[in-house]
DOPA-667186 format. One record per residue: x, y, z of N, C-alpha, C, O in turn; residue in one letter; residue number from 0. Coordinates in nm, 2 decimals. Layout:
N
     n.u     n.v     n.w    ca.u    ca.v    ca.w     c.u     c.v     c.w     o.u     o.v     o.w  numi  vexke
       X       Y       Z       X       Y       Z       X       Y       Z       X       Y       Z     a    NUM
...
END
This chain:
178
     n.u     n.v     n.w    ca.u    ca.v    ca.w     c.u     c.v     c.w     o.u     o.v     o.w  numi  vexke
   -2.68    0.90    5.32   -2.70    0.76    5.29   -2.68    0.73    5.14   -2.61    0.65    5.09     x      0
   -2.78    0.83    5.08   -2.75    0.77    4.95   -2.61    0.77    4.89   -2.57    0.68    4.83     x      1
   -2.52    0.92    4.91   -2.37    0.96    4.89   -2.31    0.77    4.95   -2.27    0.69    4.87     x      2
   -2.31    0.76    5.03   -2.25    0.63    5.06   -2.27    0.52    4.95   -2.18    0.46    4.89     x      3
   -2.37    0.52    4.95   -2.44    0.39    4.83   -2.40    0.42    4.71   -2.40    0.34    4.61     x      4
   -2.37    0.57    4.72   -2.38    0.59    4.55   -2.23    0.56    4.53   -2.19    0.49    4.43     x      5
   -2.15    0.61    4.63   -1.94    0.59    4.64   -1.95    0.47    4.62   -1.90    0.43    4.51     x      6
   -2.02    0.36    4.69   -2.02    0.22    4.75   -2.07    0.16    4.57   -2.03    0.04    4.57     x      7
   -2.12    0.19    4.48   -2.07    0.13    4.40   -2.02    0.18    4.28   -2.02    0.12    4.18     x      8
   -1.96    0.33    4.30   -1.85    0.29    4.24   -1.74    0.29    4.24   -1.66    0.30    4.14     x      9
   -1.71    0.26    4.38   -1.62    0.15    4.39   -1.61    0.03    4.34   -1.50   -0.02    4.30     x     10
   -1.74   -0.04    4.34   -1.78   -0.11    4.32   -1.73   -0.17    4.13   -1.66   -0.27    4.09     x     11
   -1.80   -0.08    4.07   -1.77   -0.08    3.95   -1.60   -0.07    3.87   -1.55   -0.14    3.79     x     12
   -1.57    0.03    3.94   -1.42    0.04    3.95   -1.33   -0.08    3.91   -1.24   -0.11    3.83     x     13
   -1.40   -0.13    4.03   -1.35   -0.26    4.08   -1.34   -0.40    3.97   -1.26   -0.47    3.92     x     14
   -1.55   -0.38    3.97   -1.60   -0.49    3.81   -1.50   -0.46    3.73   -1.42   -0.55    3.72     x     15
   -1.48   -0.34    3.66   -1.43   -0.32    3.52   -1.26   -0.37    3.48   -1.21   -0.37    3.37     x     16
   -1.19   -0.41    3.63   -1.11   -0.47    3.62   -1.07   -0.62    3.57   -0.96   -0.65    3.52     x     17
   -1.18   -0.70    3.61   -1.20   -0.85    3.57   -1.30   -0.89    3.47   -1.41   -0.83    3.45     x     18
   -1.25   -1.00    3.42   -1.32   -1.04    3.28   -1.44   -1.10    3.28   -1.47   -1.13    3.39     x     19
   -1.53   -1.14    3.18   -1.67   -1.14    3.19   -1.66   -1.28    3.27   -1.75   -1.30    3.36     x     20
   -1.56   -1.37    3.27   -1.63   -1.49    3.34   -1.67   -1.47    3.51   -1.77   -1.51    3.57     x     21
   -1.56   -1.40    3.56   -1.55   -1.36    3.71   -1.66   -1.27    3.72   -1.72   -1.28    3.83     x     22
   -1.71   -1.17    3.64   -1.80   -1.05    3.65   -1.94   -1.17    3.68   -2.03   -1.15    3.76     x     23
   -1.92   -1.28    3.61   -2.06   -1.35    3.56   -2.06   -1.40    3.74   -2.17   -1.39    3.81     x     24
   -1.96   -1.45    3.79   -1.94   -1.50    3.90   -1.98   -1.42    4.00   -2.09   -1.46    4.05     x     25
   -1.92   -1.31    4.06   -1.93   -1.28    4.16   -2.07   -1.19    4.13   -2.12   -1.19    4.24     x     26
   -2.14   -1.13    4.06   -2.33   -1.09    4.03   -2.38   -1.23    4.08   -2.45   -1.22    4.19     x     27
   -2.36   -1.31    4.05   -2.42   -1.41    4.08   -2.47   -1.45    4.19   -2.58   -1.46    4.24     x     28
   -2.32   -1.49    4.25   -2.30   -1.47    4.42   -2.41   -1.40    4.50   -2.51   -1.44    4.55     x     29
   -2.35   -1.23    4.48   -2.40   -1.17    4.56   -2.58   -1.15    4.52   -2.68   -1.13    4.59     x     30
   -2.59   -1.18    4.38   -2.75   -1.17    4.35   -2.82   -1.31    4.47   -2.92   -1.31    4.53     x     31
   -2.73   -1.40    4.48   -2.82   -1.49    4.60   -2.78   -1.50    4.72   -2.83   -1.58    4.80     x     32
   -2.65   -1.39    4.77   -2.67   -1.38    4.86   -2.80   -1.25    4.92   -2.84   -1.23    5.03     x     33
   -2.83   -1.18    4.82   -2.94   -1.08    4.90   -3.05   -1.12    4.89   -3.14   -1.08    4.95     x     34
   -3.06   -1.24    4.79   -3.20   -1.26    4.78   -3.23   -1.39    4.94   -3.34   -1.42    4.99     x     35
   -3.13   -1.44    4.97   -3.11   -1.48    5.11   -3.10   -1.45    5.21   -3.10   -1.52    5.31     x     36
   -3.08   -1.31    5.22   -3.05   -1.24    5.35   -3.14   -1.14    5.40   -3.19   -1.13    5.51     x     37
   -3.17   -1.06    5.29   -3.27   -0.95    5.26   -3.41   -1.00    5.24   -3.44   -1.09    5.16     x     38
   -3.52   -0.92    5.35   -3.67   -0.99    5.25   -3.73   -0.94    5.15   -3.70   -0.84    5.09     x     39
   -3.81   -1.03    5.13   -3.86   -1.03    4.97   -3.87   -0.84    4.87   -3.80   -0.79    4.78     x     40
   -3.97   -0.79    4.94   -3.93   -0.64    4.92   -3.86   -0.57    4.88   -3.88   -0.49    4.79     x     41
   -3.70   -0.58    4.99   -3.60   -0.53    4.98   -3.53   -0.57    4.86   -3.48   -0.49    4.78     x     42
   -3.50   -0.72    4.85   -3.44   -0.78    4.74   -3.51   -0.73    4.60   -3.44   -0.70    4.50     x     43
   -3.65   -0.74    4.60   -3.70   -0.66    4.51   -3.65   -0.51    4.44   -3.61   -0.48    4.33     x     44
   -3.68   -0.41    4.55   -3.63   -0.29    4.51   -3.47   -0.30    4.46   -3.43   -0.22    4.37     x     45
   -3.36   -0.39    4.52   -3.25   -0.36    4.48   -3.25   -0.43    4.32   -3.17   -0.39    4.24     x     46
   -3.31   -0.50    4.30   -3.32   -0.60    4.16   -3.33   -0.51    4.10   -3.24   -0.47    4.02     x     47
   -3.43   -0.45    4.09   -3.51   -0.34    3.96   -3.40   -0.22    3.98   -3.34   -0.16    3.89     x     48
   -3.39   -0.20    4.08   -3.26   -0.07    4.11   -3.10   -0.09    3.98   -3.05   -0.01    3.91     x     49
   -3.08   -0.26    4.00   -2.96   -0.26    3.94   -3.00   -0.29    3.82   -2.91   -0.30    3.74     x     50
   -3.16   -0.34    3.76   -3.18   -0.38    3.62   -3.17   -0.25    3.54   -3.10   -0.24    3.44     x     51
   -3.24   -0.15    3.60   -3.22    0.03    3.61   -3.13    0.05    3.53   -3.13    0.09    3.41     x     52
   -3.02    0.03    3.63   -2.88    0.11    3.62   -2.80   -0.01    3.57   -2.68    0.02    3.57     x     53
   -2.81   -0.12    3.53   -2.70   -0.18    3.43   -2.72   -0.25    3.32   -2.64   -0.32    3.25     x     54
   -2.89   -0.22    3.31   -2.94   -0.32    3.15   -2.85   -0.22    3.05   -2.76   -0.27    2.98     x     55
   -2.88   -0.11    3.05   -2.85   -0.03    2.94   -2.68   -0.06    2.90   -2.63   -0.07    2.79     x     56
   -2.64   -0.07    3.03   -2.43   -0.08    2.99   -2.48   -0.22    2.93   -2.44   -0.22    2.82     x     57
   -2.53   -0.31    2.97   -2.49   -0.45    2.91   -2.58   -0.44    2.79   -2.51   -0.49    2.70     x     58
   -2.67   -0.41    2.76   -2.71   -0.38    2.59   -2.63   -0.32    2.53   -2.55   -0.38    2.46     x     59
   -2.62   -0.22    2.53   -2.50   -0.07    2.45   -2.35   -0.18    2.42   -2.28   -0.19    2.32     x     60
   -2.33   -0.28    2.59   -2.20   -0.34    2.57   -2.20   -0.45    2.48   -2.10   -0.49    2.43     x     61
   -2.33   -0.51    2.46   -2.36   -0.62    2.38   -2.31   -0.59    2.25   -2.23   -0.66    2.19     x     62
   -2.37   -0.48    2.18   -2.39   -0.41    2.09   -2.25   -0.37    2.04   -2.20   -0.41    1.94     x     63
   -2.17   -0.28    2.13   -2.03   -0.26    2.08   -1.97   -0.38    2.07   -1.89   -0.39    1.97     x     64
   -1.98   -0.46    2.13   -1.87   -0.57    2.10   -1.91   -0.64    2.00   -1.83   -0.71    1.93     x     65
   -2.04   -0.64    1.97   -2.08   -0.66    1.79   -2.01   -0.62    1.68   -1.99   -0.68    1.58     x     66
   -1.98   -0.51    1.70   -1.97   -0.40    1.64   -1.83   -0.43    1.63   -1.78   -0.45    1.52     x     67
   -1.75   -0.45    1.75   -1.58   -0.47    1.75   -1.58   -0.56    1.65   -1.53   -0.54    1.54     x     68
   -1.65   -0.71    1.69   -1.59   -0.84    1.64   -1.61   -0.86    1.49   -1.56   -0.95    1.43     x     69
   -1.72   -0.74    1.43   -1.74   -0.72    1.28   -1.65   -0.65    1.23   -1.62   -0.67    1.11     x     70
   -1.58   -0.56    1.30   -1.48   -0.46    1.24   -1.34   -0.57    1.28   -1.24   -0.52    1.22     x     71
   -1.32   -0.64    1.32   -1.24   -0.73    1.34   -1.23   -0.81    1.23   -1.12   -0.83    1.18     x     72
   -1.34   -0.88    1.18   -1.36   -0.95    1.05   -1.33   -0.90    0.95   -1.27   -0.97    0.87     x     73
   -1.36   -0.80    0.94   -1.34   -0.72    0.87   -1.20   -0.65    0.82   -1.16   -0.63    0.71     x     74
   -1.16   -0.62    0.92   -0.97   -0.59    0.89   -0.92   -0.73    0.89   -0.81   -0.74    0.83     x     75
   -0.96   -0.84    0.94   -0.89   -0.98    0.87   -0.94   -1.04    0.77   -0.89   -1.14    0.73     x     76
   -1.06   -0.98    0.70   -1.04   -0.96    0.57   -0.97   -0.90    0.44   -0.95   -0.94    0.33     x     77
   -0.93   -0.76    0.52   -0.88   -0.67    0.42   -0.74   -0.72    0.45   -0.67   -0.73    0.34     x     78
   -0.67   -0.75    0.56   -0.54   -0.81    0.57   -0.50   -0.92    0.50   -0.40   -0.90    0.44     x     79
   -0.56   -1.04    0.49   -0.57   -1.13    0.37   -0.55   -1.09    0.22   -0.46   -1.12    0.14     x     80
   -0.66   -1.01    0.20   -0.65   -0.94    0.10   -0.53   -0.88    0.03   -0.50   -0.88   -0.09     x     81
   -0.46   -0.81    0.12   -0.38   -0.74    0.12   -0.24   -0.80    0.15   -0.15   -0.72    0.16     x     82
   -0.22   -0.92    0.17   -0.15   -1.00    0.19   -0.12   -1.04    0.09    0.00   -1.05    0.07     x     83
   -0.25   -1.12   -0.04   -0.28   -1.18   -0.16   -0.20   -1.08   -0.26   -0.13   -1.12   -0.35     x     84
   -0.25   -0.90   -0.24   -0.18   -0.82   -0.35   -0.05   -0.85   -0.30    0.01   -0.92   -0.38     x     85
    0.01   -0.83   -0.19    0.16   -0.84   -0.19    0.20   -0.91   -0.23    0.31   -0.89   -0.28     x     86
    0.16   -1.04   -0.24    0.22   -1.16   -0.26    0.26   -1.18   -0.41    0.36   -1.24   -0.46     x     87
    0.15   -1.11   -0.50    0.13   -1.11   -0.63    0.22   -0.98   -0.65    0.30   -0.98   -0.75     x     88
    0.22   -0.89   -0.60    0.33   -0.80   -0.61    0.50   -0.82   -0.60    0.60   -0.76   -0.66     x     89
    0.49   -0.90   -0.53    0.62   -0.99   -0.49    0.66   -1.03   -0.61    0.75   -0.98   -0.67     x     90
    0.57   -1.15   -0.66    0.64   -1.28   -0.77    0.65   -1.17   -0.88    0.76   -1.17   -0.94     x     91
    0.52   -1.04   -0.93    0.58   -0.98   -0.98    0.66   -0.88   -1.04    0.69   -0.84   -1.16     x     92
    0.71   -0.86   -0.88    0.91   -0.79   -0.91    0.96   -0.89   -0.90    1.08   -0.85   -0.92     x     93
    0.96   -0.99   -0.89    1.07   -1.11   -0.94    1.10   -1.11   -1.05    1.21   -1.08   -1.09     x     94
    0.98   -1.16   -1.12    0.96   -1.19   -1.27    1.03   -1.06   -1.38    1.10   -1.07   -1.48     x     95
    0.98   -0.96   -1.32    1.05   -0.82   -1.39    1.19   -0.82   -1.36    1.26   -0.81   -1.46     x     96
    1.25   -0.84   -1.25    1.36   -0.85   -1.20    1.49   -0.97   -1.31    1.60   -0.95   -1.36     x     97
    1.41   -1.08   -1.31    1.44   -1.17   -1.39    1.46   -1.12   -1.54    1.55   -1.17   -1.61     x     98
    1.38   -1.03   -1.57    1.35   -0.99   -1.73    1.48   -0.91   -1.73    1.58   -0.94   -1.81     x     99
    1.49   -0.83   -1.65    1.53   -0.70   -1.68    1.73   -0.72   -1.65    1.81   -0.63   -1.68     x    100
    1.77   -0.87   -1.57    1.86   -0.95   -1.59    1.91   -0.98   -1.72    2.02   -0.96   -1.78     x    101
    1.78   -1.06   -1.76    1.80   -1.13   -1.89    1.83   -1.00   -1.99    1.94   -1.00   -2.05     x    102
    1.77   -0.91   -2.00    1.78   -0.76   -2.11    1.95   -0.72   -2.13    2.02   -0.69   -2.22     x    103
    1.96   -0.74   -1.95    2.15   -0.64   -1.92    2.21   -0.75   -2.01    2.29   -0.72   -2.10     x    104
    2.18   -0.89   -1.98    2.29   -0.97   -2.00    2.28   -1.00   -2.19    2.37   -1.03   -2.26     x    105
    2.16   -0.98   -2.24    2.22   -0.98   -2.41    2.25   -0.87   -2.45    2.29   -0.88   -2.56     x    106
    2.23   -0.72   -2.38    2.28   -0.64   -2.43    2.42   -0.60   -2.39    2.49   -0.55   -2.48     x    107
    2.50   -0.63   -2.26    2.61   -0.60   -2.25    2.71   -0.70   -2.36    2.80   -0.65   -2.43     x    108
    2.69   -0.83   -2.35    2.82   -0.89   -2.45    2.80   -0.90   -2.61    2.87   -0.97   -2.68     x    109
    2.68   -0.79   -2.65    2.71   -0.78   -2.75    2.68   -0.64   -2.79    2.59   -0.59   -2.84     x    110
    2.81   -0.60   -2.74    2.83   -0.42   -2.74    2.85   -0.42   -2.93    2.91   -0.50   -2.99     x    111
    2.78   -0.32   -2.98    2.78   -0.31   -3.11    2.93   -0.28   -3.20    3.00   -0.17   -3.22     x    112
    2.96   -0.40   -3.25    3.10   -0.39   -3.34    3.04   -0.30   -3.47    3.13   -0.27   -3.55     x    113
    2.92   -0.26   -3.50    2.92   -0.20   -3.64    2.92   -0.05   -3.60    2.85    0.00   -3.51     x    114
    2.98    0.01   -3.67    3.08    0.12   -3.64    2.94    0.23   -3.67    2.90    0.33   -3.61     x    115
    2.89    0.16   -3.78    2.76    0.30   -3.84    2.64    0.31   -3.69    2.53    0.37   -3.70     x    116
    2.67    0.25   -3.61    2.54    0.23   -3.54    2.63    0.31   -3.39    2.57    0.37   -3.30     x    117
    2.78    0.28   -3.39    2.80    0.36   -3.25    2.85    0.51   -3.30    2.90    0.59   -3.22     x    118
    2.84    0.54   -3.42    2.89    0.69   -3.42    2.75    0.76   -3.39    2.74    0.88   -3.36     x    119
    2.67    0.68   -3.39    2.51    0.80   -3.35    2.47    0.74   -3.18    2.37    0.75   -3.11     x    120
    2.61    0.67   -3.18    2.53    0.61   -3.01    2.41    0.50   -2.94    2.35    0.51   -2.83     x    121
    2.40    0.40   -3.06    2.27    0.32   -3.06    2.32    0.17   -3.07    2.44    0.16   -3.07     x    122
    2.26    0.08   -3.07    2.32   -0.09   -3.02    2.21   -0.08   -3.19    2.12    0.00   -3.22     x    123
    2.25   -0.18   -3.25    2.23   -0.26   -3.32    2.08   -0.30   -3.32    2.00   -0.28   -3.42     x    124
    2.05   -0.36   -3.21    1.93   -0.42   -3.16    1.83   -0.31   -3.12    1.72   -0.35   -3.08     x    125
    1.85   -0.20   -3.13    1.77   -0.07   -3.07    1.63   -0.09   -3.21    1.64   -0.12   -3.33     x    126
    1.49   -0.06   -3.10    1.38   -0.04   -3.17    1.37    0.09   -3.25    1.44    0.19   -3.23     x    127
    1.28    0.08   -3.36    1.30    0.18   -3.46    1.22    0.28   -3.42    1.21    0.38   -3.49     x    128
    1.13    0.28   -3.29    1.11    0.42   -3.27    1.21    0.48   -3.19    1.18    0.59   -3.15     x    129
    1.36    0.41   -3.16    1.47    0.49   -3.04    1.52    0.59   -3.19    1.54    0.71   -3.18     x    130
    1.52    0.49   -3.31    1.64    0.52   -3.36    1.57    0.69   -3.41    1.63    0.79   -3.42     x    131
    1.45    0.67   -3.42    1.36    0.79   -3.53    1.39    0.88   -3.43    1.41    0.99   -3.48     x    132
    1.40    0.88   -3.28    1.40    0.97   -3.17    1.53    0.99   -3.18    1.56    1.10   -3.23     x    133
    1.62    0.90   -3.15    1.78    0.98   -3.20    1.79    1.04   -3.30    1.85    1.15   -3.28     x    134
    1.77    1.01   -3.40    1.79    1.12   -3.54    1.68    1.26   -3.51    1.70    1.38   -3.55     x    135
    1.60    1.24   -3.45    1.51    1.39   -3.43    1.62    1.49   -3.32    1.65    1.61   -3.32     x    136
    1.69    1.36   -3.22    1.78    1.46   -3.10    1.87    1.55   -3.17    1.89    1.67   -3.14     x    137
    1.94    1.43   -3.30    2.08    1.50   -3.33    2.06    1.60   -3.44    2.15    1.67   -3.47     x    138
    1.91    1.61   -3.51    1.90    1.69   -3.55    1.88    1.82   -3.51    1.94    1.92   -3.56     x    139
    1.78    1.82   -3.39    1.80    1.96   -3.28    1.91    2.03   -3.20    1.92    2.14   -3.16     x    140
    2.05    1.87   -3.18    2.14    1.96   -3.11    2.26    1.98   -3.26    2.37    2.04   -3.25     x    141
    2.22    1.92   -3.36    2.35    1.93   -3.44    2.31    2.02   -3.57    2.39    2.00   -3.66     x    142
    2.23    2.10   -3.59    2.20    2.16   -3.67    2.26    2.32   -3.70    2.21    2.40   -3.63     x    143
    2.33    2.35   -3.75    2.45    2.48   -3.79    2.38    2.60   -3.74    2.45    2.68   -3.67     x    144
    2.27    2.63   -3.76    2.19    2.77   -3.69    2.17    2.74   -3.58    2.16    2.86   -3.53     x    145
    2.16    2.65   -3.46    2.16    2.64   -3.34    2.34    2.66   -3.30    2.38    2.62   -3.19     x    146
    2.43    2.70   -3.39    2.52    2.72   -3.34    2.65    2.85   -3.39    2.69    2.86   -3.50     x    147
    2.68    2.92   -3.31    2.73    3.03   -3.32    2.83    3.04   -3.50    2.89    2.95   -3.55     x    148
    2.81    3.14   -3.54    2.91    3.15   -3.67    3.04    3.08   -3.65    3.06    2.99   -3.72     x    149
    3.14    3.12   -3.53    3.27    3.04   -3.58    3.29    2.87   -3.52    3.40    2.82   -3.50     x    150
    3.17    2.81   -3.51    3.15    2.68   -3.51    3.07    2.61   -3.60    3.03    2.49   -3.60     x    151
    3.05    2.72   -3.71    2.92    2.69   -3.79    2.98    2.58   -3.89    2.91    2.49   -3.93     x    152
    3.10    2.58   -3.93    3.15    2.48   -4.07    3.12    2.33   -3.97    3.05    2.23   -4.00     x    153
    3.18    2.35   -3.87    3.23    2.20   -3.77    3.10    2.13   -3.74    3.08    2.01   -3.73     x    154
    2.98    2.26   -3.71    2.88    2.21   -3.66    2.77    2.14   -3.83    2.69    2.04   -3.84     x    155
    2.81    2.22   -3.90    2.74    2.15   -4.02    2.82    1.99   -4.06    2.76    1.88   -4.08     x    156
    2.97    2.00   -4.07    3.04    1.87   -4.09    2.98    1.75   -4.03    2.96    1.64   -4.08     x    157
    2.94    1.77   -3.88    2.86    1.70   -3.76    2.75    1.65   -3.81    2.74    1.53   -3.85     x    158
    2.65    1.74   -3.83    2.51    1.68   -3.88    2.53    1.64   -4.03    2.47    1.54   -4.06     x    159
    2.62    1.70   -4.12    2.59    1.62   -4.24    2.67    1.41   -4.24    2.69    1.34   -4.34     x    160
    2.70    1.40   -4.13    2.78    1.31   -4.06    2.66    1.25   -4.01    2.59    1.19   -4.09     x    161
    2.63    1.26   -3.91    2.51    1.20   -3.86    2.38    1.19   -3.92    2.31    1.09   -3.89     x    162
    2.33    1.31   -4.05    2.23    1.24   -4.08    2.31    1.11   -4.22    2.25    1.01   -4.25     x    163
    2.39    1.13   -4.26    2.41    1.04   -4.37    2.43    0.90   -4.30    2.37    0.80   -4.36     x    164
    2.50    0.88   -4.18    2.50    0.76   -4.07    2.33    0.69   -4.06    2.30    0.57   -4.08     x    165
    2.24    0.79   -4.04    2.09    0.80   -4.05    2.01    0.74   -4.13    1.90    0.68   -4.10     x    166
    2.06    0.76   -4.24    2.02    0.76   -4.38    2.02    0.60   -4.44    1.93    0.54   -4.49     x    167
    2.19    0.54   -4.40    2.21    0.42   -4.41    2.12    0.31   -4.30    2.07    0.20   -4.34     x    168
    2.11    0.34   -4.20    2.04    0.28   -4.16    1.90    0.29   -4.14    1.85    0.19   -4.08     x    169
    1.84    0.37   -4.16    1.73    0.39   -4.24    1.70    0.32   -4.34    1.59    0.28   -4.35     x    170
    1.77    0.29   -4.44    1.76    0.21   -4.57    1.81    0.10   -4.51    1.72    0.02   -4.56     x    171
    1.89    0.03   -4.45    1.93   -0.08   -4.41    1.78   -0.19   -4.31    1.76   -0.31   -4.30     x    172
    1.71   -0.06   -4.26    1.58   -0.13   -4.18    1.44   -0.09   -4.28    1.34   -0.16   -4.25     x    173
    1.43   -0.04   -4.33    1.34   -0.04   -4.46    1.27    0.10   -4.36    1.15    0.06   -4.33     x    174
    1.29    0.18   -4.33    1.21    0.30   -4.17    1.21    0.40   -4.30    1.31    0.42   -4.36     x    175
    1.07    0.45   -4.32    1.06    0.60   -4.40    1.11    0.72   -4.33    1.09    0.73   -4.20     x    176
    1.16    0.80   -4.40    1.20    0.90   -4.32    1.34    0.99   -4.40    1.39    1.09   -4.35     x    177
END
């Protein structure tokens, strides 16, 4: 008997866990008045406390998780907002760079340097004075006569005494110690 009762609900449950709290609210209901109508007092008794037993705890524990969900729900549509707000600001800020960095190509391409002392070392005109202090340190490491074999040695000195004198003038032309 009990094996019967015990299959018999959960089938039962099976069954509950398929429909949603309004219908669940519904059909407990039902059947809570139909036993308390059919069955006497006693009997209705023991089955009451039987199912208070066996399903306070799921509907506490379930109260409680779905607390739990609907905070953690708040929760990530907070951080999604959030994280919405950095994108967004991330956005306008590759624009804005995007914009710059337009503006940069477009004054440096149409005014490719016509002054002759400024493209024999490879630099625009407009170049900051720490590029230029960094190019004269390059061409001094790759153009310097001992970094280069004896029968390249005249060519490779002609080079650097070429480039640093290029150096030199513009160095004195931007007032740069060195």
């Amino acid at each position: 008997m009990r094996a019967l009762v015990g299959n018999g609900l959960m089938v039962v449950e099976q069954r509950l866990a398929t429909l949603d709290e309004v219908e669940l609210r519904l059909i407990v209901g039902i059947v809570a008045a139909a036993i308390l109508a059919i069955c006497p007092n006693y009997v209705a008794l023991v089955l009451g406390w039987g199912g208070l037993i066996r399903y306070a705890p799921r509907a506490i524990g379930g109260s409680q998780e779905l607390d739990q969900l609907r905070a953690a729900c708040a929760a990530a549509q907070a951080a999604a907002t959030e994280a919405g707000t950095a994108l967004d600001d991330a956005c306008e800020r590759i624009v804005e760079l995007e914009r710059n960095l337009a503006a940069a190509r477009a004054a440096v391409r149409p005014a490719q340097t016509s002054n002759l002392l400024y493209h024999c070392v490879g630099l625009h005109e407009g170049s900051p004075t720490f590029l230029i202090e960094a190019a004269r340190r390059a061409f001094r490491a790759r153009l310097h006569p001992d970094r280069h074999p004896p029968r390249h040695h005249a060519e490779a000195h002609r080079r650097f005494v070429q480039a640093e004198q290029a150096f030199a003038v513009i160095f004195a032309k931007r007032g740069i110690k060195g």
